[in-house]
N, C-alpha and C positions, 0 to 999 in steps of 0.2 A: 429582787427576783432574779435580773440576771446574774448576778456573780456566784447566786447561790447556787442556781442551775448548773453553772458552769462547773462547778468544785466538785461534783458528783462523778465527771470525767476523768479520766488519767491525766495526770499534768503530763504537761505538753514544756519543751523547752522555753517556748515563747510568753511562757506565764511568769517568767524570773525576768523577764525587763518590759514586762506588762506597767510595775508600779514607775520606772522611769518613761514607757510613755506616756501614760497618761499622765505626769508632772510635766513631763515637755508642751503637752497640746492645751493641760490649765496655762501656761505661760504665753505662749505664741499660738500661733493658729495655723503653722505648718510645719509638718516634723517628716523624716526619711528613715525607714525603718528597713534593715539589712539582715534576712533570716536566712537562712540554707533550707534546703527540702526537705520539711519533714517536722520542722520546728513550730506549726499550726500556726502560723501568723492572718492565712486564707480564713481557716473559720473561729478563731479566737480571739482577733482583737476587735473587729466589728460587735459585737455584743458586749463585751471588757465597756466599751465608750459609751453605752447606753446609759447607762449609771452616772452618766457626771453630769454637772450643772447647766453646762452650756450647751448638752446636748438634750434640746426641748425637741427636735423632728426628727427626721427621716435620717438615717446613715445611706450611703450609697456606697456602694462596693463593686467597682469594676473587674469584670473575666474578662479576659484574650477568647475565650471561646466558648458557644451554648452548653457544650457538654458539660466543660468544668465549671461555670456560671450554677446550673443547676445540681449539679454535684455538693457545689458548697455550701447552696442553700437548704438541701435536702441534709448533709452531713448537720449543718447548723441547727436547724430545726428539732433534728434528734437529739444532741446536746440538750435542748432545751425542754425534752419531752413531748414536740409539739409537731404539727405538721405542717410540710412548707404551704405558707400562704397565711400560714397565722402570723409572730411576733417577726418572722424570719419569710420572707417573698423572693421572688426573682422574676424577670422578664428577657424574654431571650424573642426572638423573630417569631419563631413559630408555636412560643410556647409561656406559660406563663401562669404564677401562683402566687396572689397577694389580695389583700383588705384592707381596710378602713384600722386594722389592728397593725399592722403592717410598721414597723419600724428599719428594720434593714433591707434596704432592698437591693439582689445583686442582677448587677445589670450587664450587658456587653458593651463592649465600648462604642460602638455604633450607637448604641441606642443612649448611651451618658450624653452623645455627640449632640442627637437629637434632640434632647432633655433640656442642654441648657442656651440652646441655639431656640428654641419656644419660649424658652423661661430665662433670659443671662439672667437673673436675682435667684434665682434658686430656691425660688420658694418654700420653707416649709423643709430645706434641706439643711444640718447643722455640719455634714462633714462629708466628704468624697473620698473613698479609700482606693487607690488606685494600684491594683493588684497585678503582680507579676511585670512590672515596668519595662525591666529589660529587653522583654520582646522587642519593645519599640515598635508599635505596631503606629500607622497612621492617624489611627482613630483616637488609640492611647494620646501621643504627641500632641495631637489637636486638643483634645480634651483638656488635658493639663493645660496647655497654653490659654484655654480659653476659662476654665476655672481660676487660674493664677488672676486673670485679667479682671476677672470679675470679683475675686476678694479683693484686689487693690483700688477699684471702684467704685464696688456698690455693697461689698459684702464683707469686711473686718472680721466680722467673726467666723465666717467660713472655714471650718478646719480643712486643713489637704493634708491628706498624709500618700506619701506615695513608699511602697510596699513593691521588695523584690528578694531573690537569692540571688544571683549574681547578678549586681549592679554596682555599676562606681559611685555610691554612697554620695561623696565629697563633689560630683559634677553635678548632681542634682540638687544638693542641698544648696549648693552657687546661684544655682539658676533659682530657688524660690524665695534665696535672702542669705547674706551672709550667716548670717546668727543662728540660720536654720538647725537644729539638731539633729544628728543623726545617730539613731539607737540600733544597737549590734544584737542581736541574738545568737545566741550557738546552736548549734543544729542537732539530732542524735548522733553518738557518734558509733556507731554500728563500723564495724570491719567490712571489709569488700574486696572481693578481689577480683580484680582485671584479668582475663585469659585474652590470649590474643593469637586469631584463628590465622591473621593474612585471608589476602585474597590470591584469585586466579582467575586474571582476562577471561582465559576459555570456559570460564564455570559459570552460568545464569546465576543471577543474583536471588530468584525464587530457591535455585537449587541450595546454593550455599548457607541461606535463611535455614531450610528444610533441615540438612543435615547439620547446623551448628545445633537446631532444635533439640533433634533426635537425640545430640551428644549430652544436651544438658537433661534433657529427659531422661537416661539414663544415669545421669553420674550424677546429677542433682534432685534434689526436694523443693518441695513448696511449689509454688505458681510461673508459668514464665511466660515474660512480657516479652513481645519481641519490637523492632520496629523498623516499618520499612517505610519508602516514600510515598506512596498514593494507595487508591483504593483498589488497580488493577493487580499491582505485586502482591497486594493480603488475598487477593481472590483466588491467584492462581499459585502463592504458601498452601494456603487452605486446599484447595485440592491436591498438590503434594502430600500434605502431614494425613489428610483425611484416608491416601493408601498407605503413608507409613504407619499412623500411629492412630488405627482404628479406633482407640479404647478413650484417646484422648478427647475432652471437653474443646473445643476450637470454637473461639469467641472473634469476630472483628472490633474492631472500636476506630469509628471516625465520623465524620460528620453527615455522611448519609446514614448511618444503623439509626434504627429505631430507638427512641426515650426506652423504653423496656430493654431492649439488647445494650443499651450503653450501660444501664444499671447493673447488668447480667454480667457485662463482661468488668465492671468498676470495685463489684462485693463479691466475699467469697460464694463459693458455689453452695445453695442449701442442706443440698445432699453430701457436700461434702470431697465430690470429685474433684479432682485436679484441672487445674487449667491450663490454657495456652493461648493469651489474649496478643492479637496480631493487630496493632495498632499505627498511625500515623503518629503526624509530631503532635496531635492534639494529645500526647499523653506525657510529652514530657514534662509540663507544668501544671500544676493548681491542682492536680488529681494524684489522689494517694488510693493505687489499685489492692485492696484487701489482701494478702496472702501472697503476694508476689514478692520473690525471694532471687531469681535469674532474672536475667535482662538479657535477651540479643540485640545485638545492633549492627544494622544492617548499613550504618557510617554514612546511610545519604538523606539530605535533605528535597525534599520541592517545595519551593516557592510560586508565587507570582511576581514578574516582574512585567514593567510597562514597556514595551518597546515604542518611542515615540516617532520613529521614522512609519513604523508600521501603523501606529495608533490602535495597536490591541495590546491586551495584556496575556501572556503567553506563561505556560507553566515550566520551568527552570529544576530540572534536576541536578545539583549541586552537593559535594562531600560537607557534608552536616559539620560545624563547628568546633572547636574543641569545648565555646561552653554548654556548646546543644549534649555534645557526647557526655560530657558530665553530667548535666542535669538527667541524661537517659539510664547512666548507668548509676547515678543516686537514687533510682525509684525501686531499685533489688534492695536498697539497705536501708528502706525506712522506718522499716516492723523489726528487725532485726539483723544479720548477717545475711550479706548479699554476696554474687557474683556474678561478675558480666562478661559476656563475652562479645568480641568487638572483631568485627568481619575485616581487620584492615589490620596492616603489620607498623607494632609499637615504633619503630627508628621511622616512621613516616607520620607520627601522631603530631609531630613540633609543626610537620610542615601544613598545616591545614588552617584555617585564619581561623583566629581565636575567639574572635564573638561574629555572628551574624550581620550582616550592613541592615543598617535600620528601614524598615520599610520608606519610611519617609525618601530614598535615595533611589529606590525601585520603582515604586507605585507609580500609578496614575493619578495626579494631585488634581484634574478638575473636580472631584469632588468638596475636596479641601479648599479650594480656591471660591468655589461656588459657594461653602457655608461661612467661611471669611467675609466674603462680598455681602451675607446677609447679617453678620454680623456685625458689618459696617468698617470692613478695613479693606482695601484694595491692595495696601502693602504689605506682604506676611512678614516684611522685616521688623513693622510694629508690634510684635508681639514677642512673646520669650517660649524659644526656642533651644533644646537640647542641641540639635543640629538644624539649623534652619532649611527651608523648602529652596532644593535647587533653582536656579535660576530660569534657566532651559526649560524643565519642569512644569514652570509657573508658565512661562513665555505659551508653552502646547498647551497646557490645560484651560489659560486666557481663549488661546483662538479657539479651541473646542468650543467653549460655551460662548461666544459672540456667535457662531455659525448658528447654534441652539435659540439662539436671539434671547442669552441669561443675562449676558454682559452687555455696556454698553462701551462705546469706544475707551471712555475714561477708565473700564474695570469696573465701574458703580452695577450694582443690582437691577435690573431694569424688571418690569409688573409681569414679566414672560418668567425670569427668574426667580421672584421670591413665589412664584406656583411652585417651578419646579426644585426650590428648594424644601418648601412644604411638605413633601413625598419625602418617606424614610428610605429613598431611593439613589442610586448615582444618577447624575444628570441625563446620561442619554436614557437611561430606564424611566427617570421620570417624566422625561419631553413624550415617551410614548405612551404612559397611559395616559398622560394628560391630554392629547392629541386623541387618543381612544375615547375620551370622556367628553370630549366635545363633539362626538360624532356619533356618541351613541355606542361605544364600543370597549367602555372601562375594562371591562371584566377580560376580556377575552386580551388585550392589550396587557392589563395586569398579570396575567398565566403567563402570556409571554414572558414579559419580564423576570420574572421568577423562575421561567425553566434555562432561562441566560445564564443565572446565580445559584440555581440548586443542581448537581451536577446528577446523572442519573434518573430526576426525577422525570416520567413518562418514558423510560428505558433508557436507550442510547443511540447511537447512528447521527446523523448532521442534518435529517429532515425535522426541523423545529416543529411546524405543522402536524408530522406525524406522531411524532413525542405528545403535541398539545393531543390530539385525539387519544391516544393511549393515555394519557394522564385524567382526562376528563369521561374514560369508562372507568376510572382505578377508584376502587372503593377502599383502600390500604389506608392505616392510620394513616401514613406522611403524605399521602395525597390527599385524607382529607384535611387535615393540620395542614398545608399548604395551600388548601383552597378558600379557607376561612383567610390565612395571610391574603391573598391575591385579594377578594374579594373584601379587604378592608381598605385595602390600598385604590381598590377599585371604587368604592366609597368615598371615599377621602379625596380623590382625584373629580370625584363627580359636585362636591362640595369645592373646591378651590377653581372650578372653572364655569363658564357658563353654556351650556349645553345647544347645541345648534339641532337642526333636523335631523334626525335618524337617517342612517345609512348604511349602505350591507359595504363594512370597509372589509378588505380582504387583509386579512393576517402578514402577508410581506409589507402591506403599506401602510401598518400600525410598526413594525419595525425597524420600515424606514422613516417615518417619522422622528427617532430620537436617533436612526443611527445612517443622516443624507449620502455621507460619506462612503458608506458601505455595500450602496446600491452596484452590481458586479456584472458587467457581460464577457458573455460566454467567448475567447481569440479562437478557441482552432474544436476541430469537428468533435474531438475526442472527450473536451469538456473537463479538461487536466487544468488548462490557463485561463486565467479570467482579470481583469482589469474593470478597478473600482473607480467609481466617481471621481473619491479622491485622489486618485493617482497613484495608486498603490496597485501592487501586483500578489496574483495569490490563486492558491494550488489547490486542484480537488482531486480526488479520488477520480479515477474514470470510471469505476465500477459504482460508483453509486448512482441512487437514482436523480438526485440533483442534476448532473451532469449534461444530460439530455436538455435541458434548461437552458435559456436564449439567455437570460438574465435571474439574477440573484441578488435576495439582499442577505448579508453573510453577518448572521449573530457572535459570532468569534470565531478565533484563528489562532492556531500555535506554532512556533516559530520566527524566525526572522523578519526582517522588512520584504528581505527581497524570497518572494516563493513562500512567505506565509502557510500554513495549511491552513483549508476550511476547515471547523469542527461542525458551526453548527449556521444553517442559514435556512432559506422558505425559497420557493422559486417563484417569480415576479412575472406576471403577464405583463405584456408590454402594452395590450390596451389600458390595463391598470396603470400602467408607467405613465402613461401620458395623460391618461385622466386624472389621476391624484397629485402625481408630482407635476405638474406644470407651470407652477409658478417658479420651479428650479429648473427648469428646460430653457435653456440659452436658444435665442437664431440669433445665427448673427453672421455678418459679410470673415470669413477669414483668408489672409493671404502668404504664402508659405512658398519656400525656395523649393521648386524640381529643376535639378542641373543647376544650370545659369539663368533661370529666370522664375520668374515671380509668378505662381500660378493660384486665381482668384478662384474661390469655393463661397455659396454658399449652406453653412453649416447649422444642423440642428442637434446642440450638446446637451448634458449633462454632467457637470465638470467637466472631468478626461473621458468620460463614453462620446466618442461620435454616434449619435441615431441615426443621423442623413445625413449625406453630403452629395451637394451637387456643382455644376459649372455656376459662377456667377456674370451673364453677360455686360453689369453696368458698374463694376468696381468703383470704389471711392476713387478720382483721379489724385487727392490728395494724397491718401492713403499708402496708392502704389509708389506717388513719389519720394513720401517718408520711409518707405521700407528700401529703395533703392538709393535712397542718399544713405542709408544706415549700416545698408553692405557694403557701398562705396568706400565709406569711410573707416572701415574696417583697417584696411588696408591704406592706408593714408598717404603714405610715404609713396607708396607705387601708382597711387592716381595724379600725381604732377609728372612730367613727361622729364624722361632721365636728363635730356640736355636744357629744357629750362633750369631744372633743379641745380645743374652742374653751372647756368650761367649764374644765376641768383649765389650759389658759393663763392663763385669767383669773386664776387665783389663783396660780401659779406654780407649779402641779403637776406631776411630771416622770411620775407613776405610769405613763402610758399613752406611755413614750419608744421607738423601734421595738425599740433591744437587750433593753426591761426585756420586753415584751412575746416576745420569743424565746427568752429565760430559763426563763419562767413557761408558756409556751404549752403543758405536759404538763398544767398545773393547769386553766387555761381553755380553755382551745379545742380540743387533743384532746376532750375528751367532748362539744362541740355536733358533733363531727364523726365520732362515733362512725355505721357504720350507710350512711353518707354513700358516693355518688361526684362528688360535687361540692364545693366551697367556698362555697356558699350557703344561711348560715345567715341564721335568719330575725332582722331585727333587734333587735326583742326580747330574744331569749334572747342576744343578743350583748354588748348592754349591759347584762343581768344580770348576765353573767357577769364581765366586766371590771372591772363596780363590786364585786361580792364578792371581788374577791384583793385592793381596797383595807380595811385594819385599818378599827374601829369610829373613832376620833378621823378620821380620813383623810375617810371617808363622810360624818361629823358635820358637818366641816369644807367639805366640795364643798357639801354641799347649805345649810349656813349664808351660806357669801359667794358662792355660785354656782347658788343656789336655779334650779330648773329652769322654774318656773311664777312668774306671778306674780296673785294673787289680788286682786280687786277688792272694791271695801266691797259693789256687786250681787250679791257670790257667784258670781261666773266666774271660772274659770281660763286662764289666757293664757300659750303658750309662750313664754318668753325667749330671743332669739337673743344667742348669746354670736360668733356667727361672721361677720358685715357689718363693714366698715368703724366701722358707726354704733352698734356693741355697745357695753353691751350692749342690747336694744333691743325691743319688744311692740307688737303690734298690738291695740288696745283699741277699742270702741264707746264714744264719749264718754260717753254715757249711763251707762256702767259707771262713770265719774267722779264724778259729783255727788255732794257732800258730802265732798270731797278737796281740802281746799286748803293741804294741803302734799305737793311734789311726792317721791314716792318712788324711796326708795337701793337698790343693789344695793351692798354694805358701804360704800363712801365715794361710789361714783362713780353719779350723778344714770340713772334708766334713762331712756331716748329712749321718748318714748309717741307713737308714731304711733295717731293717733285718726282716726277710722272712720266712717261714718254709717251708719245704723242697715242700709243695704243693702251693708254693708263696704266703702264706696270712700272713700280717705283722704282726709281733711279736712286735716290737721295735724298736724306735726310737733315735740315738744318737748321740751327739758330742765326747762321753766321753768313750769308748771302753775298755780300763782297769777297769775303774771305773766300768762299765755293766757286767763287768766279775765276779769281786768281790763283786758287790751288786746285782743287781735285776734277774741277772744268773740262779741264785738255783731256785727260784719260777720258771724262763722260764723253767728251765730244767727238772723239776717236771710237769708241766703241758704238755712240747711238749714229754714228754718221753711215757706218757700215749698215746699221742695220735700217734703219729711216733715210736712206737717200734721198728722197722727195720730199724732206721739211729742210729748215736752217739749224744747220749750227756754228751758229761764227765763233769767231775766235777771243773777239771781248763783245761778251752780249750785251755788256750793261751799255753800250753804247748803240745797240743795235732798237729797232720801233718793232714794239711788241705786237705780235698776232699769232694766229694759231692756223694761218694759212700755210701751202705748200710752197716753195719755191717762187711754183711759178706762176699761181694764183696772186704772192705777193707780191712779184715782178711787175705783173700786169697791172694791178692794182696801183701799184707806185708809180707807174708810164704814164 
């Protein structure tokens, strides 16, 4: 039936190495099939396999996207004579046509995800076709890894065939077995020609769209596609081209347009007109647009990437790739002879990176990480991987879901996680309707979620709330088709949990439930800066109505880590805050450095939000003194006092080294700091304390070869500096000399006697004290005699009895 069905069509190129795949997949049961655009691989070989032996079930056939998903089952269907949902189905999120007749069904990769994460055997399924590889989309990767696993496990006969036009053949067919085959198709080969418009900084990029249009509108035929990055540059083309070129048919095509306008803008026009289909990148693949003969390209790509310092996922305008721009400007030359024209100058085309970085390197993997864990692996390195799941990656998406309470310390699935892996949802979306459904609030939880994911839907602006109320007066297909989705998931959620008392939960605290992290108070009057939970910082509008808002929980955010934009959040009464979130509301004693000293608070947080903070009159005393041994010790080297530090060198004493001293610091230095909110102990008690943790030999030993004073035959005491250059080293009154005529040691090494005159201004310098007697003496003595007449200076001191009296205080004294 099918093959026959099929031959009524126009061969397609992909029908000349149709008879080599299907030899390769009688043989093995995975093959890599390599087609260019245009070559029908999307709706041709899925039906081709129907027909063979080993295909007794379901075919599955993976889309990158709902559009092209349904596109191909509808194009398939008509092949067949038939209509989708008969021999040919599809299921897409919001959308979906199949029976019990039902043998192909194309699916998105989200939902393949889902499919065999409920089912690893595959029930009833004979082959997975995995369409448009290249993307590399997350879902895709995971998919395949998790299909590969489970034909090598549980399922031998599982056909895989993984299906693409630019893909490196030879890397995939590695990864699903040496032996794998890889089948080549050729593609039409239609002519095409490049025009190349250059850009210009000063020109809008809607303008430059506009008028490369208009050129081709005039100099060209047939249909033209154009493509730019998102959905607000097609809006504000469209009002452009709508004053230039009245007459013209102007179609969007992305993922907010309605099933009917996707159709509208995908098939030629009934009447006949002319087209001008203004499209995202959802059209560079798996869709083959009727009648379309130019192509503009608009040379940019947007993405999503993760930013993990931030923890949201932010939209990335970025120069589209060189094999995006191919695949864009091969959709002019599928029907026939094309031309493209390309908003950017040729000698600049090399320098653009040549394929797209695979989602897998961008994303946010807690999702990935979370259906891993239910899958039953905590290591994504056990599985086969194109490019394996970054490290870092995994590390943020692990602690995302332990906070969610999915994970347990080990990475194992804990009975909170296989709930919210259940939900065809990412984790934090699932934590909240699930948390909804336990309180009696599925449904309204569930819209949330959904107005997260569907962008537009309930209009636009950053008050989620008010989206929800405008969504829930919207009587519009997509708002109904989205409310049947919510409202299954709201089901589904009400089933996987067990349902507690009703309650009237207010819409921020169904949000903050899946997303703790995000809960945001209001820094300065204007309602511009805001500070999350998590510690993260991020930017509002001041002119919105949020703003006025004390606290916020913040649905997403575009941008960096630091300064974030809000896009989209609900604003949080704060009796709500402390009524619902309470069991994440911290008290606690905190104590924190003002100046120099330690000042005790206590705090009532939430993460990084302070709620309250006040004085605490009865501090942990332990507390304050862990925190002041720990500044102390900061600085290590400068809390021993420079001249111990300088005696302990002198003799090669390590006692006071900064680690020994960090070691020991519960023995010494906690108790000078007991009582304390400063670090300013009194010297003293400092150097008591330090010389007491050295042993009795240790003590004997410092004060033996590194005597602290040094004592004159006049009975004065004199400190010794162990720490100058000229160490070690005393400052003496000559007079403290006489009757000294051998010069004194400090254990071998000669001490430096800086000598003095009687009104302490130095006289001289010496190692050599006999020697200073007999040589440079007479001059000192001659000069200090003049000026100190009222002390001694004799003529040989060393023979003279030391004192520090006058003349004739010593006269008397001696009488």
């Amino acid at each position: 039936m099918y093959a026959k069905s099929e031959s009524v069509t126009e061969a397609l190129p992909i029908h000349a190495v149709l008879p080599d795949l299907l030899s390769a997949l009688r043989a093995k049961s995975e093959a890599v099939l390599v087609a260019p655009p245009g070559a029908g691989k999307t709706t041709a070989v899925a039906p081709a396999l129907l027909c063979e032996d080993w295909c007794t079930g379901t075919i599955i056939l993976t889309s990158p996207r709902r559009v092209a998903a349904r596109a191909a089952a509808e194009r398939m269907a008509q092949v067949l004579g038939e209509k989708p949902g008969e021999t040919i189905g599809y299921l897409t999120r919001l959308d979906s046509k199949r029976s019990g007749k039902t043998r192909v069904l194309v699916v998105t990769e989200a939902i393949f995800v889902n499919t065999i994460l409920g089912d690893p055997e595959l029930s009833g399924i004979s082959a997975v076709l995995f369409d448009e590889a290249h993307e590399r989309h997350l879902d895709s990767d995971l998919g395949l890894a998790l299909a590969l696993e489970t034909q090598a496990v549980l399922r031998e006969d599982l056909r895989i065939l993984v299906m693409s036009a630019t893909i490196d053949g030879s890397r995939f067919a590695s990864l699903m077995g040496e032996d794998t085959p890889v089948i080549e198709s050729q593609g039409r080969a239609y002519p095409l020609d490049i025009r190349w418009l250059g850009s210009s900084p000063q020109t809008r990029m809607e303008d430059a769209v506009t008028s490369a249009i208009a050129i081709a509108w005039r100099e060209e035929e047939g249909d033209i596609l154009a493509f730019l990055p998102g959905v607000g540059e097609i809006e504000r083309t469209r009002e452009r081209l709508a004053d230039r070129l009245p007459q013209a048919l102007i179609l969007p095509l992305h993922g907010q347009v309605q099933p009917a306008d996707q159709r509208a803008a995908i098939r030629r026009d009934p009447e006949g007109r002319r087209r001008i289909v203004l499209a995202t990148a959802i059209a560079e693949t798996s869709l083959t647009l009727e009648g379309v003969s130019v192509v503009v390209d608009a040379g940019l790509s947007r993405s999503a990437e993760f930013d993990r310092a931030a923890g949201t996922t932010h939209l990335v305008t970025h120069r589209a790739s060189q094999a995006a721009a191919a695949q864009r400007a091969g959709r002019a030359a599928r029907q026939g002879p094309g031309v493209a024209y390309r908003l950017w100058e040729e000698a600049g085309h090399a320098g653009r990176p040549a394929f797209d970085p695979p989602e897998m390197e961008t994303a946010d993997l807690a999702p990935l990480v979370l259906d891993l864990a239910k899958w039953g692996t905590s290591d994504p390195a056990s599985l086969q991987w194109l490019d394996p799941p970054p490290a870092a990656s995994v590390s943020a998406a692990r602690q995302t879901l332990e906070g969610l309470g999915a994970l347990d310390g080990e990475g194992r699935i804990t009975e909170r996680g296989q709930q919210l892996a259940g939900l065809p949802l990412d984790p934090s979306s699932a934590a909240m309707v699930l948390f909804g459904a336990e309180h009696g609030a599925a449904d309204t939880a569930a819209r949330l979620a959904l107005l997260l994911q569907e962008r537009g839907l309930g209009g636009r602006g950053e008050d989620l709330e008010a989206r929800l109320a405008r969504w829930n007066g919207d009587r519009g297909a997509r708002a109904e088709a989205s409310s049947k989705l919510a409202g299954r998931w709201a089901k589904l959620a009400n089933r996987l949990t067990e349902r507690r008392e009703r309650r009237d939960v207010p819409p921020a605290i169904l949000l903050a439930a899946g997303r703790p992290d995000f809960v945001a108070k209001r820094r300065d009057s204007s309602g511009e800066n805001w500070i999350a939970a998590g510690g993260r910082g991020f930017m509002l509008d001041p002119a919105s109505s949020l703003a006025r808002a004390e606290f916020l929980v913040i649905g997403d955010a575009q941008g960096q880590a630091k300064g974030a934009r809000i896009t989209s959040a609900i604003a949080l009464d704060e009796r709500d805050l402390e009524r619902w979130l309470d069991e994440r509301i911290e008290r606690r004693p905190v104590l924190r450095w003002k100046g120099d000293r330690v000042e005790a608070l206590l705090e009532k947080r939430l993460g990084a939000i302070t709620l309250a903070s006040g004085p605490d009159p009865e501090p942990d005393p332990r507390a304050l003194v862990d925190m002041l041994v720990e500044k102390a010790l900061k600085n290590a080297a400068k809390l021993v006092p420079a001249d111990l530090q300088a005696r302990a060198a002198f003799i090669g004493l390590d006692a006071f080294a900064a680690s020994r001293l960090a070691d020991t610091a519960d023995l010494w230095l906690a108790p000078l700091l007991e009582g304390r909110r400063d670090c300013d102990v009194p010297r003293g008690k400092l150097v008591d304390a330090l010389l007491g943790m050295l042993d009795w030999d240790t003590r004997q030993r410092l004060d033996r070869e590194a005597p602290r004073e040094f004592a004159s035959l006049a009975g004065t005491s004199h400190r010794i500096d162990y720490t100058g250059d000229d160490a070690p080293s005393v400052e003496v009154r000559v007079q403290a000399l006489f009757g000294l005529d051998r010069h004194p040691l400090v254990g071998k090494t000669p001490l430096l006697l800086k000598l003095t005159s009687p009104a302490g201004r130095p006289i001289q310098a010496t190692r050599d004290l006999p020697g200073f007697w007999r040589g440079s003496w007479d001059d000192v003595r001659k000069d200090m005699k003049g000026r100190y007449p009222r002390h001694r200076w004799p003529e040989e001191p060393w023979t003279e009895k030391p004192s520090l009296k006058t003349k004739n205080a010593f006269s008397r004294s001696e009488g």
